[in-house]
Backbone as JSON Lines, residues from 0, in Angstrom:
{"i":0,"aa":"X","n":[-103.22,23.55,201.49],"ca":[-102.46,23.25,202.69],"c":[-101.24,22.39,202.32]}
{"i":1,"aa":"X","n":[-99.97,22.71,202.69],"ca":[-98.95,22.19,202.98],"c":[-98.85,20.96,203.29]}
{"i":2,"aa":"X","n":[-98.31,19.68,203.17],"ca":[-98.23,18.5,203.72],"c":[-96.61,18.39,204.59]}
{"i":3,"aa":"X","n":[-96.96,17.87,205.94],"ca":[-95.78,18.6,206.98],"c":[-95.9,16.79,207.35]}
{"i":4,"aa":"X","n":[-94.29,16.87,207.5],"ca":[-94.14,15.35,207.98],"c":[-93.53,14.64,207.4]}
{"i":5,"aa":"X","n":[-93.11,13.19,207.48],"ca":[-92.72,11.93,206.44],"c":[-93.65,11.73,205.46]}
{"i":6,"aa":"X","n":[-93.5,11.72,204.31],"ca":[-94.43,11.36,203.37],"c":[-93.81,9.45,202.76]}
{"i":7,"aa":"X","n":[-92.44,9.33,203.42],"ca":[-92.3,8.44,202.57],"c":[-90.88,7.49,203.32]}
{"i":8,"aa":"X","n":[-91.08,6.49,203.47],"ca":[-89.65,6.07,203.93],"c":[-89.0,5.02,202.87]}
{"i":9,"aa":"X","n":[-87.92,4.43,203.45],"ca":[-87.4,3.04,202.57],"c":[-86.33,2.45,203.51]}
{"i":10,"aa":"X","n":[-85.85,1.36,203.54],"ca":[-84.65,0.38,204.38],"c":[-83.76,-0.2,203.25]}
{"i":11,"aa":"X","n":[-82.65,-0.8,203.73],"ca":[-81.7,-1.62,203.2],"c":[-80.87,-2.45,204.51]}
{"i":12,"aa":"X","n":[-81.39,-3.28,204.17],"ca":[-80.45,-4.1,205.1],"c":[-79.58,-5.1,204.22]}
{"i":13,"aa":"X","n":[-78.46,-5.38,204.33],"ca":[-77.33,-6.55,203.55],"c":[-78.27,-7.33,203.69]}
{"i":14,"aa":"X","n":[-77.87,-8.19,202.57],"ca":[-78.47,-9.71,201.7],"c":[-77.58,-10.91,202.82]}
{"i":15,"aa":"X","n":[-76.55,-10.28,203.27],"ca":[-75.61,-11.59,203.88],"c":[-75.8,-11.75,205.3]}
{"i":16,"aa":"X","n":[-75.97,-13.01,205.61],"ca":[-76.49,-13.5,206.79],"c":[-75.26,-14.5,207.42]}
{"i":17,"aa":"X","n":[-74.3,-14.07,208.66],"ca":[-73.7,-14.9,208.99],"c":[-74.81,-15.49,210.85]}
{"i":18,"aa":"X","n":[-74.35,-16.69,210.75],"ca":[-75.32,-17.1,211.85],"c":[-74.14,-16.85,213.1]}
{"i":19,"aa":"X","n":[-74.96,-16.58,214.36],"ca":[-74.47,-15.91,215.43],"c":[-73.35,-16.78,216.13]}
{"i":20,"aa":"X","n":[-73.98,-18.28,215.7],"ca":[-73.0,-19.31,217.06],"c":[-72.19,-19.51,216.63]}
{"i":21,"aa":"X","n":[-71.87,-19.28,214.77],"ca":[-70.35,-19.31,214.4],"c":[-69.49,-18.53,214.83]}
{"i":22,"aa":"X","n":[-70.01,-17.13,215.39],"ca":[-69.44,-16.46,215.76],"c":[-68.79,-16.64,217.14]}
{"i":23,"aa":"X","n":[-69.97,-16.94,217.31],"ca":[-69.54,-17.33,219.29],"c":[-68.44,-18.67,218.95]}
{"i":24,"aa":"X","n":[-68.46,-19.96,218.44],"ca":[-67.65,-21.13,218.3],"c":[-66.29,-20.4,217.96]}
{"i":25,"aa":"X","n":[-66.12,-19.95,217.34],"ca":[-64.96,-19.08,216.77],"c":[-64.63,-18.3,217.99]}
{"i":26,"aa":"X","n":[-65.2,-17.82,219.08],"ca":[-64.18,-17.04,220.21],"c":[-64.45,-17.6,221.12]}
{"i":27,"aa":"X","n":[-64.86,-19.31,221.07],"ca":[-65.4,-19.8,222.79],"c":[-64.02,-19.89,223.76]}
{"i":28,"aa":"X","n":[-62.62,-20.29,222.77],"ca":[-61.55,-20.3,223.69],"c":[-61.52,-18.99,224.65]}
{"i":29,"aa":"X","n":[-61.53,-17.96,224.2],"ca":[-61.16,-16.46,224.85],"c":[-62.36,-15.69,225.36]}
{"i":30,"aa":"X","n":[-63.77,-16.21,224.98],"ca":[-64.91,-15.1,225.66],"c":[-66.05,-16.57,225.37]}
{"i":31,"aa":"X","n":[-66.42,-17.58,226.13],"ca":[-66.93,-18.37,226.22],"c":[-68.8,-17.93,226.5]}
{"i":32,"aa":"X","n":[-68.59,-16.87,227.12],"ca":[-69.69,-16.2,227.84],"c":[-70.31,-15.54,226.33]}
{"i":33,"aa":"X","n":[-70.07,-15.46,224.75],"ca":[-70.94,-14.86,223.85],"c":[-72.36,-16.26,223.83]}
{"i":34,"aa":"X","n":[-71.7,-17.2,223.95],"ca":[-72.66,-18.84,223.66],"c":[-74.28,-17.91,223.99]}
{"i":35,"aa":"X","n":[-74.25,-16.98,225.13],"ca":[-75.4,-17.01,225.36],"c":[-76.43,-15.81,224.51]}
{"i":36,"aa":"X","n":[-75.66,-15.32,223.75],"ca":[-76.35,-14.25,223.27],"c":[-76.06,-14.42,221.22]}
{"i":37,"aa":"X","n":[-75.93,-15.76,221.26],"ca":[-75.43,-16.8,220.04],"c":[-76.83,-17.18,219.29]}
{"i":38,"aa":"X","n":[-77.82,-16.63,219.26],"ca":[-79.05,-17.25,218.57],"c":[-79.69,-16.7,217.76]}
{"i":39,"aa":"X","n":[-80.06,-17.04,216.17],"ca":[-80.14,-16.11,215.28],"c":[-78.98,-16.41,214.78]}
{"i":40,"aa":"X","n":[-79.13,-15.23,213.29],"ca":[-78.18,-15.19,212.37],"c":[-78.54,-12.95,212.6]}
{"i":41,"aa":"X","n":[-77.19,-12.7,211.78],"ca":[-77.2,-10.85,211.56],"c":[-76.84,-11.12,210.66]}
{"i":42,"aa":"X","n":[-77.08,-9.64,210.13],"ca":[-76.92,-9.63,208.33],"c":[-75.39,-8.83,208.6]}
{"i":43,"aa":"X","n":[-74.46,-8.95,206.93],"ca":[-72.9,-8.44,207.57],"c":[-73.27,-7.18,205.82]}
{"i":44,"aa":"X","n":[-72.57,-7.06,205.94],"ca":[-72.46,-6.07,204.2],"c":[-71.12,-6.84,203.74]}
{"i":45,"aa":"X","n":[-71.25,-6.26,202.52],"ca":[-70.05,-7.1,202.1],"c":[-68.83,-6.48,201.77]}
{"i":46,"aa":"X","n":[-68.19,-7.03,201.05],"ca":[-66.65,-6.15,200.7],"c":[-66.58,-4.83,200.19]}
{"i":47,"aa":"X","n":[-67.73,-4.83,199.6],"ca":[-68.16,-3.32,198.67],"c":[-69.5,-2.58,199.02]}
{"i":48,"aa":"X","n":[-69.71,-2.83,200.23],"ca":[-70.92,-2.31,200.92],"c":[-70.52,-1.5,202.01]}
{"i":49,"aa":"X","n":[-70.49,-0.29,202.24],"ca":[-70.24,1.03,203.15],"c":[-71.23,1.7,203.38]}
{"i":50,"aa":"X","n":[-71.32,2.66,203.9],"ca":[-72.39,3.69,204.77],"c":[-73.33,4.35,203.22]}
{"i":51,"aa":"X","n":[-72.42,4.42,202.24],"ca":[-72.91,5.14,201.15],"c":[-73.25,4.93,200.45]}
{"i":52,"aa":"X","n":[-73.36,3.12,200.05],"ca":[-73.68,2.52,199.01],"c":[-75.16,1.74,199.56]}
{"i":53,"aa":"X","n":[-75.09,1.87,200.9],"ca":[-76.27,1.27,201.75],"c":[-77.55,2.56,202.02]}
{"i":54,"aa":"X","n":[-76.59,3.7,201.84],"ca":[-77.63,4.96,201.64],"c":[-78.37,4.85,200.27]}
{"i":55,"aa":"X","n":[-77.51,4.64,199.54],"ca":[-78.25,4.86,198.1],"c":[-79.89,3.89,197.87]}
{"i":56,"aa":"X","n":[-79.03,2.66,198.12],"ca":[-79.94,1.45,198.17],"c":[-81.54,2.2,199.23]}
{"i":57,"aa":"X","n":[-81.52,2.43,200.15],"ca":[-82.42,2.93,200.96],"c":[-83.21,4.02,200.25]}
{"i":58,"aa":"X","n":[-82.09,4.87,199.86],"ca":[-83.14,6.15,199.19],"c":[-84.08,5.74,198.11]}
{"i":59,"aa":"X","n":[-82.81,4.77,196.94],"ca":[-83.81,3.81,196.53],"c":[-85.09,3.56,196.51]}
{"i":60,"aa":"X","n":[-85.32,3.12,197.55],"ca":[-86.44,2.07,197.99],"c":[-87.84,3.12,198.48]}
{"i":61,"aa":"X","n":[-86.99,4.17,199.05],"ca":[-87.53,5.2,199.7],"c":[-88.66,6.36,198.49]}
{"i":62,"aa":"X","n":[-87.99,6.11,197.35],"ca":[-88.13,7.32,196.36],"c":[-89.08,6.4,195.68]}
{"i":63,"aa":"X","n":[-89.05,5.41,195.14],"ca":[-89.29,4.4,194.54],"c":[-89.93,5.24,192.61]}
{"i":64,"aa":"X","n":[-90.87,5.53,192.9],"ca":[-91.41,6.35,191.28],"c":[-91.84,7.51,192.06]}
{"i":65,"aa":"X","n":[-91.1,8.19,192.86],"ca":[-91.51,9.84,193.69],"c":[-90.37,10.95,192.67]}
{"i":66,"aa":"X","n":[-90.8,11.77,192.17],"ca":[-90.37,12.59,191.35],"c":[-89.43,13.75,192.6]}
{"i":67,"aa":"X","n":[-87.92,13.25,192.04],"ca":[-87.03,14.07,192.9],"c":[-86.95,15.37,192.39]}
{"i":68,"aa":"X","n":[-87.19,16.21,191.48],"ca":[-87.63,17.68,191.44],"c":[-87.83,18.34,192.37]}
{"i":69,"aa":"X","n":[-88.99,17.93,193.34],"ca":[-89.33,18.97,194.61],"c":[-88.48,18.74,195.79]}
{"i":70,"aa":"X","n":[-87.74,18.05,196.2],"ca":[-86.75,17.96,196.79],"c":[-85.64,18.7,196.88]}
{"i":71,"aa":"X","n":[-85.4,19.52,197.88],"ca":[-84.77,20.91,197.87],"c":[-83.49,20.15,198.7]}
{"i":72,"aa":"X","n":[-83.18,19.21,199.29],"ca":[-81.96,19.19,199.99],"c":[-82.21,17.38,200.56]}
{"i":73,"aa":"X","n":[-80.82,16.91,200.27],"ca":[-80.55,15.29,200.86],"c":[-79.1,15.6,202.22]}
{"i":74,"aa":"X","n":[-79.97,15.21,203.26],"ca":[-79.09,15.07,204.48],"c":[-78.69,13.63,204.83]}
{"i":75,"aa":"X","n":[-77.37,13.3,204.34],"ca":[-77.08,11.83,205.19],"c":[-76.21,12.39,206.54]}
{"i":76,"aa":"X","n":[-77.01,11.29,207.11],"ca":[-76.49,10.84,208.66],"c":[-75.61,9.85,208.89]}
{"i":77,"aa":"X","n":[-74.86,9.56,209.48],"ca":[-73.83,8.33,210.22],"c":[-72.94,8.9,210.65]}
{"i":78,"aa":"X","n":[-72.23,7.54,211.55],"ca":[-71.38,7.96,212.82],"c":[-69.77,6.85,211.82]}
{"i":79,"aa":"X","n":[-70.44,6.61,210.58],"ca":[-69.01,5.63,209.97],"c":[-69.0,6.29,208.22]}
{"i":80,"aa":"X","n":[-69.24,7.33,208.13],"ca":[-68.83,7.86,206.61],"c":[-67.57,7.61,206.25]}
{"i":81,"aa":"X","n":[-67.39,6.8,204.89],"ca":[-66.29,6.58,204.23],"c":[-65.15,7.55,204.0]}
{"i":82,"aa":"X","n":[-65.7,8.85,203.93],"ca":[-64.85,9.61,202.83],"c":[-64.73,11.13,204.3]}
{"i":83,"aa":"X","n":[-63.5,11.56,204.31],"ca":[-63.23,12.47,205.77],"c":[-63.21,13.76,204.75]}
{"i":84,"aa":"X","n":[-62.4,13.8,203.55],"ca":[-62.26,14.99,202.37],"c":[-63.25,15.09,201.49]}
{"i":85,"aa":"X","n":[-64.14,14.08,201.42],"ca":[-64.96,14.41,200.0],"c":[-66.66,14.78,201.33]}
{"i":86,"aa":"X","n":[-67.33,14.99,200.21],"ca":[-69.04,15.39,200.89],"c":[-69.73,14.06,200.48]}
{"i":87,"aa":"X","n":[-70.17,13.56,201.51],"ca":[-70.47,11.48,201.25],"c":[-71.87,11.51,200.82]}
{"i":88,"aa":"X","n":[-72.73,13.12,201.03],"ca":[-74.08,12.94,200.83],"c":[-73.88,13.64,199.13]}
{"i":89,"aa":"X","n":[-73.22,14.54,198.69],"ca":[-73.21,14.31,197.19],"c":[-72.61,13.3,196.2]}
{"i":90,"aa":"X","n":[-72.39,12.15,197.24],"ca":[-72.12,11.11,196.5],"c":[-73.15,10.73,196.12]}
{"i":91,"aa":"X","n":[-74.4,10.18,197.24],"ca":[-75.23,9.94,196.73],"c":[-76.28,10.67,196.09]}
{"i":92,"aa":"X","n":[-76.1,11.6,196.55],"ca":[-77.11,12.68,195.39],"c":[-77.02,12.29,194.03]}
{"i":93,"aa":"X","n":[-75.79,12.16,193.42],"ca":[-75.53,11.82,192.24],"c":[-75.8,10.19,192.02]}
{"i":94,"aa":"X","n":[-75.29,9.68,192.8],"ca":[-76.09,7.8,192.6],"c":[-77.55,7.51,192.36]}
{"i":95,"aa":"X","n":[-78.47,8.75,193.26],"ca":[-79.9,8.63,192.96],"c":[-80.17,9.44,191.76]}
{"i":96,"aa":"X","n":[-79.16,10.25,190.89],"ca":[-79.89,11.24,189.84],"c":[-80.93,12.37,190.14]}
{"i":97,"aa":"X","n":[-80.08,12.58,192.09],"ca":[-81.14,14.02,192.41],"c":[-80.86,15.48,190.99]}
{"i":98,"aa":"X","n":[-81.76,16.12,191.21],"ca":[-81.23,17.4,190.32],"c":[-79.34,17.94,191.01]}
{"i":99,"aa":"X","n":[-79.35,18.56,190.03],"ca":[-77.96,19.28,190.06],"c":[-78.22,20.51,191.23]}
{"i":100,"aa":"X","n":[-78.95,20.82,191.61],"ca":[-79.31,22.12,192.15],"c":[-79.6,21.78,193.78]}
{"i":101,"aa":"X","n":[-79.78,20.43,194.29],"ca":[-80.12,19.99,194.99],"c":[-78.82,20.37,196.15]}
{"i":102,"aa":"X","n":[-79.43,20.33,197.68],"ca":[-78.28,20.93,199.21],"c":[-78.2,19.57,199.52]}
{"i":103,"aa":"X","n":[-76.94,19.23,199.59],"ca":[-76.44,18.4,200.3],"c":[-75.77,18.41,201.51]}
{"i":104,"aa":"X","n":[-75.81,17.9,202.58],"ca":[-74.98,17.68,203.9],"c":[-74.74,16.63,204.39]}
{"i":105,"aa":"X","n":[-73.52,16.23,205.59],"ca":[-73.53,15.02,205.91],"c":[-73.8,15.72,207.51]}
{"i":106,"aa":"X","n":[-74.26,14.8,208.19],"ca":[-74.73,15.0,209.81],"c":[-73.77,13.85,210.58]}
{"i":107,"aa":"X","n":[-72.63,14.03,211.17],"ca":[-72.2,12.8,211.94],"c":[-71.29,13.54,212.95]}
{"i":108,"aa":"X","n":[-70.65,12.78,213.82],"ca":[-69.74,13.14,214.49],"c":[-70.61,12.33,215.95]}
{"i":109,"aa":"X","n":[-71.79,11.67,215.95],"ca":[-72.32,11.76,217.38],"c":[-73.74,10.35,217.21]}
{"i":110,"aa":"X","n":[-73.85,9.47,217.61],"ca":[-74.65,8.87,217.74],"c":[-76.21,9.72,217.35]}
{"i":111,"aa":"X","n":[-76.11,10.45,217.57],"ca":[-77.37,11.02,217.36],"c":[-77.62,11.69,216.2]}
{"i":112,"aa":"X","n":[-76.59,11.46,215.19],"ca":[-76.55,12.1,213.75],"c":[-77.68,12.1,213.05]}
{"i":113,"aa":"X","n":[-78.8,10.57,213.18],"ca":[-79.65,10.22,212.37],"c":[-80.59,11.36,213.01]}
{"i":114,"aa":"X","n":[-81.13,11.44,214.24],"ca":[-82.13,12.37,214.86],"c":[-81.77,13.65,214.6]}
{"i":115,"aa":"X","n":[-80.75,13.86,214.98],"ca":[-80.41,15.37,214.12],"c":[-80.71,15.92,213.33]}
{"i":116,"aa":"X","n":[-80.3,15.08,212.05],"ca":[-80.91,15.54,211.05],"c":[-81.78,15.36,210.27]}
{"i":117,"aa":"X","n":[-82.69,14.34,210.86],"ca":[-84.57,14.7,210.7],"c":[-85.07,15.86,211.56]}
{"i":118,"aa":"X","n":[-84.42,16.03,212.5],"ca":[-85.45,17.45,213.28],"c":[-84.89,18.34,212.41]}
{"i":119,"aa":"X","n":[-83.49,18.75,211.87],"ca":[-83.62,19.75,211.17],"c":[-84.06,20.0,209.72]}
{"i":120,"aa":"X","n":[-84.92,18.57,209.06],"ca":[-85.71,18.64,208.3],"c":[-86.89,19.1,208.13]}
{"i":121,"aa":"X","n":[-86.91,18.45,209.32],"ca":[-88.82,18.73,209.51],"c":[-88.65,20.66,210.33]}
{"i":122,"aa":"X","n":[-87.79,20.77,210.72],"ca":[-87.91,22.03,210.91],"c":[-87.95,23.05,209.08]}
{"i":123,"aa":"X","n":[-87.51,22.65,208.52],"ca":[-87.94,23.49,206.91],"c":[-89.05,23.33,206.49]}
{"i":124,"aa":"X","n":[-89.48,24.14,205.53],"ca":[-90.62,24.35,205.06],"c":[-90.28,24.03,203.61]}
{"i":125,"aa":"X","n":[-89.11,23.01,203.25],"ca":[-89.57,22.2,201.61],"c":[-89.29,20.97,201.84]}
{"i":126,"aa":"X","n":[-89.4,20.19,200.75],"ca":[-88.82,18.47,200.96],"c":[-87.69,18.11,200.59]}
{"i":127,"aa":"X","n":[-87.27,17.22,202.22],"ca":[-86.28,16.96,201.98],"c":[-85.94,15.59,202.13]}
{"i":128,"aa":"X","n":[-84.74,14.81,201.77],"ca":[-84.51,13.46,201.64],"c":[-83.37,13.35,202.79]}
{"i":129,"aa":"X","n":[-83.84,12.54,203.92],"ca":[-82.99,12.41,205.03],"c":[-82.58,10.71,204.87]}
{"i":130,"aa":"X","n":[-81.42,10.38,205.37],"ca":[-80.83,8.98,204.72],"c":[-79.68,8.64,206.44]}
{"i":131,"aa":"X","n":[-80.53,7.7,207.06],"ca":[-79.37,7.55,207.9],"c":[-78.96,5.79,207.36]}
{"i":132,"aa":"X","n":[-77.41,5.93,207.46],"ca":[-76.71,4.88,207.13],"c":[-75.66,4.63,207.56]}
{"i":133,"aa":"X","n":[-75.53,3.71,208.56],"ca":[-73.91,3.05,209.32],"c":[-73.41,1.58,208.2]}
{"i":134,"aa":"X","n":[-72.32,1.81,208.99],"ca":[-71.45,0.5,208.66],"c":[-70.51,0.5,210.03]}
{"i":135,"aa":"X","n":[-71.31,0.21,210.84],"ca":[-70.36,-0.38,212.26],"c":[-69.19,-1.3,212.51]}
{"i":136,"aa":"X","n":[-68.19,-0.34,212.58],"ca":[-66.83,-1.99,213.37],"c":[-67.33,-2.62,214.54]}
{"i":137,"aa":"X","n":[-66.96,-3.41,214.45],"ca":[-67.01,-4.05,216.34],"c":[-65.64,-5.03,216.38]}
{"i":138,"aa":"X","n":[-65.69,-5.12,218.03],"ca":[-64.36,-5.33,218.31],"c":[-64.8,-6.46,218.43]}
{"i":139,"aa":"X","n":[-63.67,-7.47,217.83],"ca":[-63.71,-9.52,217.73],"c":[-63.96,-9.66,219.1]}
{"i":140,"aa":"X","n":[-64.96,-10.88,219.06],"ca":[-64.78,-11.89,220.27],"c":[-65.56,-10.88,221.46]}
{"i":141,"aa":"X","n":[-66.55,-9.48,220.88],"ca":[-67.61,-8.86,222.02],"c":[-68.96,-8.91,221.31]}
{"i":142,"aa":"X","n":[-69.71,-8.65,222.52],"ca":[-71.11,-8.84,222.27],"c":[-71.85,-7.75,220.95]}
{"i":143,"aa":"X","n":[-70.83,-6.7,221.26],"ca":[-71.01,-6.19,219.46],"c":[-71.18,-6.67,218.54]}
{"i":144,"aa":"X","n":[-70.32,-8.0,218.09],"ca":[-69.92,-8.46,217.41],"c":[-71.29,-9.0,216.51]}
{"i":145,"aa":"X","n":[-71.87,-9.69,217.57],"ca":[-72.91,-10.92,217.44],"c":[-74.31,-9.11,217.35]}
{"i":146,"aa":"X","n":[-74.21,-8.21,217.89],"ca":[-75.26,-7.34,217.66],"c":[-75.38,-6.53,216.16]}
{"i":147,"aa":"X","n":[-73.91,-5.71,216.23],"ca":[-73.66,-4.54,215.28],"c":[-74.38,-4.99,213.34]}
Protein backbone atom coordinates (compact mmCIF):
# COMPACT_ATOMS: atom_id res chain seq x y z
CA UNK A 1 0.00 0.00 0.00
CA UNK A 2 0.87 3.44 -0.98
CA UNK A 3 1.49 6.01 1.78
CA UNK A 4 -0.98 9.11 0.82
CA UNK A 5 -0.53 12.32 2.76
CA UNK A 6 2.27 14.51 4.61
CA UNK A 7 4.89 12.31 5.58
CA UNK A 8 7.02 15.10 6.73
CA UNK A 9 7.10 18.84 7.44
CA UNK A 10 9.82 21.58 8.54
CA UNK A 11 9.61 25.71 9.50
CA UNK A 12 11.99 28.60 9.39
CA UNK A 13 11.29 31.45 11.03
CA UNK A 14 14.20 34.57 11.15
CA UNK A 15 16.61 34.46 14.12
CA UNK A 16 15.83 38.43 14.43
CA UNK A 17 13.54 39.66 16.90
CA UNK A 18 12.58 43.36 16.85
CA UNK A 19 10.25 44.11 19.95
CA UNK A 20 6.77 45.52 19.00
CA UNK A 21 6.65 48.89 21.25
CA UNK A 22 9.73 50.07 19.43
CA UNK A 23 7.80 49.96 16.78
CA UNK A 24 4.79 51.55 18.04
CA UNK A 25 7.31 54.51 20.02
CA UNK A 26 8.71 55.16 16.65
CA UNK A 27 5.09 56.07 15.03
CA UNK A 28 3.28 57.30 18.34
CA UNK A 29 3.49 60.97 16.78
CA UNK A 30 1.33 59.90 13.55
CA UNK A 31 -0.70 56.53 14.57
CA UNK A 32 -0.68 56.63 18.46
CA UNK A 33 -3.48 53.96 18.39
CA UNK A 34 -0.50 50.90 17.41
CA UNK A 35 0.50 51.31 21.60
CA UNK A 36 -2.27 48.85 21.82
CA UNK A 37 -1.41 46.04 19.75
CA UNK A 38 2.57 46.82 20.91
CA UNK A 39 3.23 43.58 23.04
CA UNK A 40 5.67 40.99 22.23
CA UNK A 41 8.52 41.09 19.99
CA UNK A 42 8.16 39.56 15.76
CA UNK A 43 10.82 38.05 14.15
CA UNK A 44 12.09 40.47 10.87
CA UNK A 45 14.57 38.50 8.19
CA UNK A 46 17.38 40.17 7.45
CA UNK A 47 19.17 41.97 4.62
CA UNK A 48 19.82 38.70 2.80
CA UNK A 49 16.80 36.81 3.79
CA UNK A 50 13.87 36.59 0.96
CA UNK A 51 11.06 34.19 0.16
CA UNK A 52 13.83 31.80 -1.27
CA UNK A 53 16.43 31.63 1.02
CA UNK A 54 13.69 31.11 3.85
CA UNK A 55 12.34 28.24 1.51
CA UNK A 56 15.49 26.52 1.43
CA UNK A 57 16.09 26.78 5.18
CA UNK A 58 12.49 25.09 5.70
CA UNK A 59 12.96 22.36 3.18
CA UNK A 60 15.98 21.96 5.11
CA UNK A 61 14.56 21.18 8.18
CA UNK A 62 11.77 19.45 6.42
CA UNK A 63 14.06 16.77 4.52
CA UNK A 64 16.37 16.54 7.31
CA UNK A 65 18.28 12.75 6.39
CA UNK A 66 14.97 11.90 3.89
CA UNK A 67 16.54 10.69 0.67
CA UNK A 68 15.43 13.25 -2.15
CA UNK A 69 15.53 10.55 -5.01
CA UNK A 70 11.81 9.71 -4.72
CA UNK A 71 10.71 13.05 -4.98
CA UNK A 72 9.26 13.64 -8.34
CA UNK A 73 8.48 17.48 -8.15
CA UNK A 74 9.20 20.76 -5.56
CA UNK A 75 6.27 23.34 -5.66
CA UNK A 76 7.08 26.74 -3.98
CA UNK A 77 4.32 28.92 -2.99
CA UNK A 78 4.26 32.81 -2.14
CA UNK A 79 2.54 35.89 -2.80
CA UNK A 80 6.44 37.87 -2.56
CA UNK A 81 8.89 35.77 -4.98
CA UNK A 82 12.07 37.57 -5.63
CA UNK A 83 12.77 36.80 -9.11
CA UNK A 84 9.54 37.83 -11.95
CA UNK A 85 12.13 36.21 -15.04
CA UNK A 86 13.87 33.45 -13.42
CA UNK A 87 11.80 30.02 -11.89
CA UNK A 88 12.35 30.82 -7.83
CA UNK A 89 11.45 27.07 -7.14
CA UNK A 90 14.59 25.83 -9.26
CA UNK A 91 16.47 27.96 -7.29
CA UNK A 92 15.90 26.08 -4.60
CA UNK A 93 15.85 22.80 -6.04
CA UNK A 94 19.39 23.34 -6.63
CA UNK A 95 20.16 24.91 -2.95
CA UNK A 96 18.69 21.58 -1.51
CA UNK A 97 20.78 19.24 -4.12
CA UNK A 98 17.26 17.85 -5.38
CA UNK A 99 18.13 15.44 -8.42
CA UNK A 100 18.55 17.11 -11.79
CA UNK A 101 15.43 15.43 -13.12
CA UNK A 102 13.27 16.80 -10.51
CA UNK A 103 9.52 19.35 -11.69
CA UNK A 104 9.71 22.42 -10.45
CA UNK A 105 6.95 25.23 -10.14
CA UNK A 106 6.25 28.37 -8.44
CA UNK A 107 2.38 28.81 -7.23
CA UNK A 108 1.67 32.65 -6.49
CA UNK A 109 -0.21 35.39 -7.74
CA UNK A 110 -3.05 34.98 -4.79
CA UNK A 111 -3.03 34.59 -1.08
CA UNK A 112 -3.97 31.25 -1.44
CA UNK A 113 -0.78 30.11 -3.29
CA UNK A 114 0.35 28.00 -0.24
CA UNK A 115 -3.18 25.88 -0.32
CA UNK A 116 -3.02 25.59 -3.85
CA UNK A 117 -0.36 24.01 -4.14
CA UNK A 118 -0.63 21.32 -1.51
CA UNK A 119 -4.06 20.25 -2.95
CA UNK A 120 -2.39 19.89 -6.14
CA UNK A 121 0.11 17.70 -4.50
CA UNK A 122 -1.75 15.58 -2.70
CA UNK A 123 -3.85 15.27 -5.73
CA UNK A 124 -0.62 13.12 -7.49
CA UNK A 125 0.21 9.89 -7.00
CA UNK A 126 4.30 10.51 -6.28
CA UNK A 127 6.22 12.63 -3.69
CA UNK A 128 6.34 15.76 -3.68
CA UNK A 129 8.13 18.71 -1.79
CA UNK A 130 5.68 21.64 -1.26
CA UNK A 131 7.52 24.88 0.35
CA UNK A 132 5.37 27.87 1.19
CA UNK A 133 7.51 30.99 1.85
CA UNK A 134 6.70 34.89 2.14
CA UNK A 135 8.66 37.84 2.84
CA UNK A 136 5.86 40.42 3.47
CA UNK A 137 6.16 44.43 3.05
CA UNK A 138 4.01 46.31 5.26
CA UNK A 139 3.19 49.76 5.16
CA UNK A 140 5.17 52.03 8.19
CA UNK A 141 3.31 53.20 11.10
CA UNK A 142 0.10 50.12 10.36
CA UNK A 143 -0.94 47.37 12.29
CA UNK A 144 0.86 45.21 9.65
CA UNK A 145 3.71 46.41 10.64
CA UNK A 146 3.74 45.16 14.31
CA UNK A 147 1.89 41.67 12.65
CA UNK A 148 3.60 40.79 9.13
Amino acid sequence: MTAFGISAFGAYVPRLRLDRAIIADAHRWAMPGLRSAAKGSRAFANWDEDAITMAVEAARDALADRDLSKVAALRLASTSLPFADLQNAAIVARAIDAPHQIASSDVAGSQRAGTSALLQALKGTQAELVIGSDHPSAKPASVQELTF
